[in-house]
N, C-alpha and C positions, 0 to 999 in steps of 0.2 A: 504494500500500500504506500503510495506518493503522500512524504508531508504534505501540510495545510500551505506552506512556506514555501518549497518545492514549487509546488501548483500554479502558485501565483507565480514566482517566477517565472515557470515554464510561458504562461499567459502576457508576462508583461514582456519577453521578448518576441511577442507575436506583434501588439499593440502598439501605439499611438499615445504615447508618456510627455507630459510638458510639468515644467515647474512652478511653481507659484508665480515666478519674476514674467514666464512669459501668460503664465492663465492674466497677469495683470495687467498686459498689453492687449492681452484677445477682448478681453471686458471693453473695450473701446467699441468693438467694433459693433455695429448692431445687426451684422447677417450671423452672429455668432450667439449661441445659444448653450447658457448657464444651465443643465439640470442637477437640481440636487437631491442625491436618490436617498438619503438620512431617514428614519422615523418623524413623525409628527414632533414628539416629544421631544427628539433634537432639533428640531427647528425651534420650536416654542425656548428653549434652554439656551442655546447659543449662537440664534440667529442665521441667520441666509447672507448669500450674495447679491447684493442688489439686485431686482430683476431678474433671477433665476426661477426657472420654474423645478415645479416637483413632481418629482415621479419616485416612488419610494423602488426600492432597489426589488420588493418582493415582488411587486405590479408589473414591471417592465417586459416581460413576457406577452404580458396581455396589452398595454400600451401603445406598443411601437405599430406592430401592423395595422397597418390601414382595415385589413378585411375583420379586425376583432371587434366587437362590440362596446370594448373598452379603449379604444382608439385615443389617445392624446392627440391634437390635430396641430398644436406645435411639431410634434415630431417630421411633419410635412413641411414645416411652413418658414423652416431655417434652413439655409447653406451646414452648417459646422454644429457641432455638438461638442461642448467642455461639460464633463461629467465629473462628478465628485461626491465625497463620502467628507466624515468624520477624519479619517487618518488615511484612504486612498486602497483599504484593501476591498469596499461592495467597489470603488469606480473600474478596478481592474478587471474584475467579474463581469461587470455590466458594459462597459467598453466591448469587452470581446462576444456578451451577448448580443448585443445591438449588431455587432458587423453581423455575424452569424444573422441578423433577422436582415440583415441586409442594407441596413442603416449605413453610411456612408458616410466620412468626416467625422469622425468620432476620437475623443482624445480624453484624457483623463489628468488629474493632478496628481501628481506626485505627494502627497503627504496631506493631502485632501484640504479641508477646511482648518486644519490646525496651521497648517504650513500658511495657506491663505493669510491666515490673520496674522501670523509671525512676522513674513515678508511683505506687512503691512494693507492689504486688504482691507476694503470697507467688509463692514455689515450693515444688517438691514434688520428690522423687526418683522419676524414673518407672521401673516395676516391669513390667516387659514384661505384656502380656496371655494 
């Protein structure tokens, strides 16, 4: 059986990795698209990225395709995707889930919302959906 640690690695050399310094150049741009896959309860706790939406890491399965019932319609309606967690281990997951569904431009943070705020990062008070 493959570590938990293993995994992700094997994953993040498949994937589309950025660091905080440039996720805070992409936040400029506006065909570029903030999700942040975190529980409810982390967001309510320690805030969002401005502008980001959310898609919690569990849902994204059902989110992303057009033909599901549960369709996010952001996921259509952006060029690029910067994906992120708490510390960057759901966005590595969900990065490679997303290509797999076929999602295209997709990229993740390196050390997720902690790093965010580290290397200076707004936040935002997140406003349930």
């Amino acid at each position: 059986m493959t570590d938990f640690f293993e995994h992700l690695q094997s994953i993040s050399e498949k994937i589309q990795t950025i660091d905080a310094v440039e996720a805070l150049e992409h936040h400029k741009c506006k065909d570029i698209c903030f999700v942040d896959l975190r529980d409810g309860f982390e967001l309510r706790e320690y805030g969002v990225i401005p502008g980001a939406k959310h898609c919690p890491r569990g849902s994204l399965e059902f989110r992303i395709p057009a033909s599901s019932d549960y369709h996010h319609s952001f996921f259509t309606s952006f060029k690029r995707f910067v994906f992120y967690c708490s510390h960057g281990q759901r966005s590595i997951l969900a990065t490679d889930t997303a290509g797999k569904l076929g999602l295209d431009n997709v990229s993740h943070i390196r050390g997720g919302m902690v790093a965010w705020v580290k290397s200076g990062g707004a936040t935002a008070r997140w406003l349930s959906e």
